[in-house]
C-alpha positions as CSV (number, residue, x, y, z in Angstrom):
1,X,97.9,73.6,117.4
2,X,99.9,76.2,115.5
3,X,101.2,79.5,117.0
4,X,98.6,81.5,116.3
5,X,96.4,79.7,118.2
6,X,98.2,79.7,121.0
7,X,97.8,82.1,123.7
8,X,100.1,85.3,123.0
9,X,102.4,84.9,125.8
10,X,102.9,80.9,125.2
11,X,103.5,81.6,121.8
12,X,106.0,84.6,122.7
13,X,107.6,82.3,125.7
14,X,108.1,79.1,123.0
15,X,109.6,81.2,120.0
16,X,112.1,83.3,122.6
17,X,113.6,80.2,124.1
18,X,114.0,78.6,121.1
19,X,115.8,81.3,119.8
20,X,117.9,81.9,122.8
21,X,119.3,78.6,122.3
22,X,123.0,77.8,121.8
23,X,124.1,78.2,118.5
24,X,124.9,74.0,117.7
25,X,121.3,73.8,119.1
26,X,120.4,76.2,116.7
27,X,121.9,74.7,113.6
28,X,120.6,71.2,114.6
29,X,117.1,72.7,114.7
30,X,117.5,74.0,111.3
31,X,118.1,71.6,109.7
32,X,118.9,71.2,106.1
33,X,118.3,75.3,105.8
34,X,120.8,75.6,108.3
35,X,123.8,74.2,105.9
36,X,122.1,75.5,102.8
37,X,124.1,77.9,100.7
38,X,122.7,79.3,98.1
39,X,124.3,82.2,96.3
40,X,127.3,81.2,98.5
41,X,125.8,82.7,101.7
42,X,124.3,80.7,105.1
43,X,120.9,81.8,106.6
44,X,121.0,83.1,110.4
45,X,121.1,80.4,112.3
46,X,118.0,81.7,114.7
47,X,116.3,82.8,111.3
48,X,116.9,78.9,110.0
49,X,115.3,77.7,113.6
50,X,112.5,80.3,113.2
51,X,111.5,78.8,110.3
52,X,111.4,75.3,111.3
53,X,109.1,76.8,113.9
54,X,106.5,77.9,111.1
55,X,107.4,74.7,109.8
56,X,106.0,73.2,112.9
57,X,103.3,75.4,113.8
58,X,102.6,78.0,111.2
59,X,100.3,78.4,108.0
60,X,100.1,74.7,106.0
61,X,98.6,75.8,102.3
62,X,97.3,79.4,101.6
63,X,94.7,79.0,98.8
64,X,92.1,78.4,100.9
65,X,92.2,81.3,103.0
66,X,91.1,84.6,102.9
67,X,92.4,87.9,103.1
68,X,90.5,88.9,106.4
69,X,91.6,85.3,107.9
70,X,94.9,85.9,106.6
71,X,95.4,89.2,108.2
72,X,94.4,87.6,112.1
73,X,96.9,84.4,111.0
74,X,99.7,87.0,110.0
75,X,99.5,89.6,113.0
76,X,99.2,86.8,115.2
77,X,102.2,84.3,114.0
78,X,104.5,87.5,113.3
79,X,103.9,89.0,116.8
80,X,106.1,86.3,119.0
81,X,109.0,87.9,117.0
82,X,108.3,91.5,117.4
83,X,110.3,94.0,119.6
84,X,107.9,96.2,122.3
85,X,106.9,99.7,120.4
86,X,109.5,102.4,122.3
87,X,108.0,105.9,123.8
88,X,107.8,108.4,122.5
89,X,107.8,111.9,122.9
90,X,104.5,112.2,121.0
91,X,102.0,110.2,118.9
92,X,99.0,112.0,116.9
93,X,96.4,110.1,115.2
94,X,95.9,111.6,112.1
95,X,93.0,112.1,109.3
96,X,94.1,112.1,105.4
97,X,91.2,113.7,103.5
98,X,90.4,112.1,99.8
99,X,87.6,113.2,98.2
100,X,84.7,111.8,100.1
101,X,86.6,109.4,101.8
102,X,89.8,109.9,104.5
103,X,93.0,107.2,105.3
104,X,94.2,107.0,108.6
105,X,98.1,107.7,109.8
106,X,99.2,108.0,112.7
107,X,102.6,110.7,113.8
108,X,105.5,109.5,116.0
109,X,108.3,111.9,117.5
110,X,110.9,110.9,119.5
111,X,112.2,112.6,122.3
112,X,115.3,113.9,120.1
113,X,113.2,115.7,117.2
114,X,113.9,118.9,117.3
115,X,111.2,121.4,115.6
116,X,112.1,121.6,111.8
117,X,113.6,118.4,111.2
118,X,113.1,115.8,108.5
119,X,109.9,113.6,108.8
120,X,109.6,109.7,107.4
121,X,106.5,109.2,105.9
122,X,106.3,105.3,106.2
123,X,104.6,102.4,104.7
124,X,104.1,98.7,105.5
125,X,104.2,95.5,104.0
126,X,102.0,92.9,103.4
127,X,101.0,92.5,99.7
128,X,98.6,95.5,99.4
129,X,96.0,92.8,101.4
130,X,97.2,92.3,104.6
131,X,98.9,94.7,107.7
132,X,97.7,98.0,109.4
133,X,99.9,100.6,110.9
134,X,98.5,99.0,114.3
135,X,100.8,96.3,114.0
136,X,104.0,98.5,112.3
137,X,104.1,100.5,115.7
138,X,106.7,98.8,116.8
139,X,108.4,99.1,113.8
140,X,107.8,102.9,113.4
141,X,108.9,103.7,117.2
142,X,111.8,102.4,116.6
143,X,112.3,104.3,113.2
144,X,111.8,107.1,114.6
145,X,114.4,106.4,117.8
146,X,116.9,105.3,115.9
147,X,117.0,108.6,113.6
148,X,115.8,110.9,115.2
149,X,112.8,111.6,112.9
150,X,109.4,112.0,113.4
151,X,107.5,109.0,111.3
152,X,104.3,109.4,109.7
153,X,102.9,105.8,109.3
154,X,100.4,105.3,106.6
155,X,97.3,102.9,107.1
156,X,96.6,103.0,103.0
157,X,93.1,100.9,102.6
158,X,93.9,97.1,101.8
159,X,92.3,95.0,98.8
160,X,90.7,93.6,97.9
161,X,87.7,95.4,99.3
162,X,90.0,98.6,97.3
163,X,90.8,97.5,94.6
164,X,94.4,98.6,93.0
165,X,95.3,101.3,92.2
166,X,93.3,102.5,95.6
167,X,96.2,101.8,98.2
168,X,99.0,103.3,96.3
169,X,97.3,106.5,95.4
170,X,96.5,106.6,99.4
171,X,100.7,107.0,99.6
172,X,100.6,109.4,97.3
173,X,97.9,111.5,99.0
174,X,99.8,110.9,102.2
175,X,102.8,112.3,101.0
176,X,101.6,115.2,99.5
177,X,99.7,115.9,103.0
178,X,102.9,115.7,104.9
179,X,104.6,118.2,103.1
180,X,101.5,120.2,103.3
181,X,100.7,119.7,106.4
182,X,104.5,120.3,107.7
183,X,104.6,123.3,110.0
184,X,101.6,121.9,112.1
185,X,103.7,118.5,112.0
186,X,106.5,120.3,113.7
187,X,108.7,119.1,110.5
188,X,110.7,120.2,107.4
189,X,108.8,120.1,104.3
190,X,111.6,120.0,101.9
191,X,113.3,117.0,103.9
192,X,110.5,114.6,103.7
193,X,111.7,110.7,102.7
194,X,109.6,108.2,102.0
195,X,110.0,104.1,103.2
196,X,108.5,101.2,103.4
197,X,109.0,97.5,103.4
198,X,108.2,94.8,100.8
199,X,104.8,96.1,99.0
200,X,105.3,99.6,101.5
201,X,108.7,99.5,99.3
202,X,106.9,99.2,96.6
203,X,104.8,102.1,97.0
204,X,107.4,104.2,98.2
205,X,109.3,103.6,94.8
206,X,105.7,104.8,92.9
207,X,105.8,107.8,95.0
208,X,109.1,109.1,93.8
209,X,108.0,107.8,90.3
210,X,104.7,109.4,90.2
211,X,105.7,112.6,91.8
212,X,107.9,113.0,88.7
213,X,105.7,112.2,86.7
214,X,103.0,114.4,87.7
215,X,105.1,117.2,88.7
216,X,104.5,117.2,91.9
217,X,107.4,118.1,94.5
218,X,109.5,115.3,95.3
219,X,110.4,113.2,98.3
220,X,113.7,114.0,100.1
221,X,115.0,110.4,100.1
222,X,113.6,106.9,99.3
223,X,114.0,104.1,101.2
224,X,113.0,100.9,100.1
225,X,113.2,97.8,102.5
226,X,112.9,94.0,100.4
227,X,110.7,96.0,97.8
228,X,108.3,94.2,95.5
229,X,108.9,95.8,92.5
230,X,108.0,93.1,89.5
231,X,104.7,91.4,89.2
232,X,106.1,89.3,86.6
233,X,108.2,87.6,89.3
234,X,110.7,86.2,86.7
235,X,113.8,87.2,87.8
236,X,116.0,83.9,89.1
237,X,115.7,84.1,92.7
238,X,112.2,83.8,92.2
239,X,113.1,80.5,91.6
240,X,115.7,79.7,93.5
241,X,114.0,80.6,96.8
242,X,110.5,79.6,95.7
243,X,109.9,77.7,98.9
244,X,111.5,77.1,102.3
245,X,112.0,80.9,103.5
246,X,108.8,82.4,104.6
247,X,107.8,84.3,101.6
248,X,107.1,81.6,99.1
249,X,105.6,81.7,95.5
250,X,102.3,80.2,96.4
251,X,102.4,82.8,98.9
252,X,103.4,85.6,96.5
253,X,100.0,84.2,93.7
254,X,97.8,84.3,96.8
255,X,98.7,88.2,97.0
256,X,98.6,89.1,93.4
257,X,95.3,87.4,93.6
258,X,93.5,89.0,95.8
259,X,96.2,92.5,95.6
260,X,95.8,92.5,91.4
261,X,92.9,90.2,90.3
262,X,93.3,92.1,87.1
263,X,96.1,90.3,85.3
264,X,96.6,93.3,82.6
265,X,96.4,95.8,85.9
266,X,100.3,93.8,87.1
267,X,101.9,95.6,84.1
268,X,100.7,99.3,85.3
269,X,104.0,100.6,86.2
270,X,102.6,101.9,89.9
271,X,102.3,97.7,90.4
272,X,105.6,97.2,88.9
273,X,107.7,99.9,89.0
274,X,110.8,98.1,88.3
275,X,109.0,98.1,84.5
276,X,108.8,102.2,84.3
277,X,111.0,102.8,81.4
278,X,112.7,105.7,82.9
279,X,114.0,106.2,86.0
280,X,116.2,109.6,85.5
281,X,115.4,112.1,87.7
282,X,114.4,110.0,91.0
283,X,115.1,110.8,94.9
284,X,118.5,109.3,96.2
285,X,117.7,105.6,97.2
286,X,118.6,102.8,99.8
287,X,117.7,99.8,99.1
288,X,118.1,97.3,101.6
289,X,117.7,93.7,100.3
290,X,118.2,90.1,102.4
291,X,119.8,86.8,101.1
292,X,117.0,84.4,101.2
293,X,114.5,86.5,100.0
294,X,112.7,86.1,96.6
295,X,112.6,89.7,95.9
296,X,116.6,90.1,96.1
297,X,117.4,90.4,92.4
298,X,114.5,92.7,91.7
299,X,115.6,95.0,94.3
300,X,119.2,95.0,93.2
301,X,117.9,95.3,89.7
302,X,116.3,98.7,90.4
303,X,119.4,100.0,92.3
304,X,121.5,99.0,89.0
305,X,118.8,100.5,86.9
306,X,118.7,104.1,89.3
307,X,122.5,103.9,89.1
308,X,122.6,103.7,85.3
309,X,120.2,106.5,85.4
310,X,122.4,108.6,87.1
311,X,120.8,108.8,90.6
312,X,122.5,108.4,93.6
313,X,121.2,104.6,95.2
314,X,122.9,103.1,98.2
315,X,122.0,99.2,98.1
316,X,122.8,96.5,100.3
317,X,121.6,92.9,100.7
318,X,121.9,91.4,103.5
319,X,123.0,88.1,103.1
320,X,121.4,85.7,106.2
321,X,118.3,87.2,106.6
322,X,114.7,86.2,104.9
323,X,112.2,88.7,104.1
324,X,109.7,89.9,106.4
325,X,112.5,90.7,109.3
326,X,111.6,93.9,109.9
327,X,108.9,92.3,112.0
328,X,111.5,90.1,113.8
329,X,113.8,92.0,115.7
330,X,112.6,91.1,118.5
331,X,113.8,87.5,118.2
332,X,116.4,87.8,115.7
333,X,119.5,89.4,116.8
334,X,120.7,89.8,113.4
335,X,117.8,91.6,112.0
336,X,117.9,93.8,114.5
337,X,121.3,94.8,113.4
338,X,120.1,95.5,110.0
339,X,117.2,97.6,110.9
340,X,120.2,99.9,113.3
341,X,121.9,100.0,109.9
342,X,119.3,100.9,107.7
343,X,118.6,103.6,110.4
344,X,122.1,105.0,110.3
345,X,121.8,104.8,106.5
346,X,119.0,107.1,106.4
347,X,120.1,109.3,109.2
348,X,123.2,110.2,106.8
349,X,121.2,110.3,103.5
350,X,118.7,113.3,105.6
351,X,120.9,115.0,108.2
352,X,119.6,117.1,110.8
C-alpha cells in the first residue's frame, strides 16, 4: 500500500508522527540523504524523513501513468503534508471570460485588507499538467494572511487536453482582468503582483515578459517561487539532483511530455523564459529558490540575468528545503518558515 491509498486521515496520522519525531530519529530515518551535502548544505532533517516516506510508500516509476491518474496520485500523496486553508474574511468564485471559453479563479481577502490595497494574482505548480486552485487553497489563505493581500488564485486549464501555449495565455488574461476588474475586487489596480510556484513561477515570469512585450500595463511585483524557467534542463543541478529529492528528471520528461509534446514549442520563450534575450525593463523580482531542488541554478540564473539588466531582483535559496514545499508546511517546520519569509518579502516589495 502506498499513501495515497490510504485513507486521508491514516495517511495524515502516519506522515505527522513521523515527522514529529526527535531529531536523531529523524536523521536515522533519512538515511544517506540525511548526511548528504551537496553544494555544501544538509537537507531538513524532517524533509530527508519525508522523503524516505515517498520512498516507502509513494509513486515507483512515472512513465506509465497518465496525467488524469497523476493528478488523483499528487493531490492525494501531497495532502498529509499540507497546512488547514485559514478564514477568511471573504472568498468569491470567479469567471475569467476568453473568447468563447472562461477560466475559473477564485478571490481571497483576509480580515486585514483594507479597500484599495494591493491584490496577488497567484498561480500554482504542477508542470502545466497537474494541480487546481482546489488544492492551492491552503496555500492561498495563508498568502493572503500573512500579507495582508487579497489573492486571486488562477485555475489556468491543464494539458494536455490544452495544449501550450493555452495555460500561460490564461495567466495573462487573468492578469489583465484583475487590474480591470479592480474596483469591484475592492483592490489597487496599479499594485497588482503576480506569483507562483515552480511552473505557476514560470508563468508569472511570462506575464511580466509578455506584458512588456505587448505593451500592456505591467505587474506591480513578481514573485517567483522554485520557477521552471529552462526546458532545456542543462544547467548543473539538473544533474546533480537528478534523483533522490522529490522532483526528479524522469519526473521533469513526464511533464514536458505531456506539458510540451512539441519539442520545437520548449524553445518559445513563454516555455522558457530564462531564454528571452532581454530582460530590461521587467517588474522588481523575488525569487525564492531551495537547496535540493533541480531548478536552483535556473532560478538564480534569471535573478543574475534581471540584475545585469538593471531590475531590482531579491533572490534567496533556501538551502535544506526540496522543491514542492510550498505544499508542506504543514509537516515541515522549516518550510513553513520560508513561506513567513517569502510573505514578509512581498509585504515590503508592495506596502500598504
Amino acid at each position: 500500500m502506498n499513501v495515497t491509498d490510504m485513507p486521508p486521515a491514516l495517511a495524515r496520522a502516519l506522515v505527522r508522527a513521523t515527522l514529529r519525531l526527535p531529531a536523531p530519529a529523524l536523521a536515522r530515518l533519512g538515511g544517506e540523504r540525511a548526511r548528504a551535502e551537496p553544494y555544501g548544505q544538509r537537507l531538513d532533517a524532517q524533509l530527508a524523513a519525508a522523503l524516505m516516506l515517498n520512498d516507502r510508500f509513494g509513486l515507483g516509476q512515472v512513465r506509465a501513468i497518465t496525467p488524469a491518474e497523476m493528478r488523483v496520485i499528487s493531490a492525494r500523496g501531497m495532502a498529509p503534508f499540507g497546512r488547514a486553508a485559514r478564514p477568511m474574511d471573504e472568498i468569491r468564485e470567479l469567471r475569467i471570460e476568453r473568447g468563447d471559453s472562461a477560466v475559473a479563479a477564485r478571490l481571497y481577502r483576509p480580515a486585514r485588507a483594507p479597500a484599495g490595497a494591493p491584490a496577488i494574482v497567484y498561480y500554482h505548480g504542477g508542470g502545466g499538467v497537474i494541480g487546481s486552485m482546489d488544492e492551492y487553497d491552503p496555500v492561498a489563505t495563508q498568502l493572503a494572511e500573512d500579507t495582508g493581500y487579497a489573492v486571486v488564485s488562477v485555475d489556468y486549464r491543464l494539458s494536455p487536453e490544452h495544449l501550450f501555449p493555452t495555460g500561460v495565455e490564461d495567466a495573462i488574461a487573468a492578469y489583465l482582468w484583475v487590474r480591470e476588474h479592480a474596483a469591484a475586487l475592492g483592490v489597487n489596480g496599479e499594485r497588482v503582483a503576480v506569483a507562483g510556484d515552480s511552473m505557476g513561477g514560470n508563468f508569472a515570469a511570462v506575464v511580466c515578459q509578455q506584458a512588456l512585450r505587448r505593451n500592456l500595463p505591467l505587474p506591480a511585483l513578481q514573485v517567483l517561487l522554485y520557477p521552471a524557467l529552462d526546458c532545456s534542463m542543462s544547467s548543473p543541478s539538473h544533474t546533480t539532483l537528478a534523483r533522490g529529492y522529490l522532483l526528479t528528471r524522469a519526473l521533469m520528461r513526464w511533464f514536458q511530455s505531456h506539458y510540451l509534446p512539441d519539442r520545437e514549442a520548449r524553445w518559445d520563450e513563454r516555455a522558457s523564459p530564462l531564454l528571452a534575450v532581454s530582460l530590461a525593463g521587467l517588474p522588481p523580482a523575488v525569487i525564492v529558490t531551495a537547496g535540493f531542488d533541480p531548478l536552483r541554478d535556473e532560478g538564480a540564473l534569471y535573478a543574475e540575468r534581471l540584475a545585469r539588466a538593471g531590475v531590482p531582483v531579491q533572490h534567496r535559496c533556501e538551502p535544506g528545503l526540496i522543491h514542492g514545499y510550498v505544499a508542506m508546511s504543514g509537516a515541515v517546520r522549516a518550510a513553513r518558515e520560508a513561506l513567513v519569509r517569502m510573505h514578509a518579502d512581498i509585504r515590503a516589495q508592495l506596502g500598504g
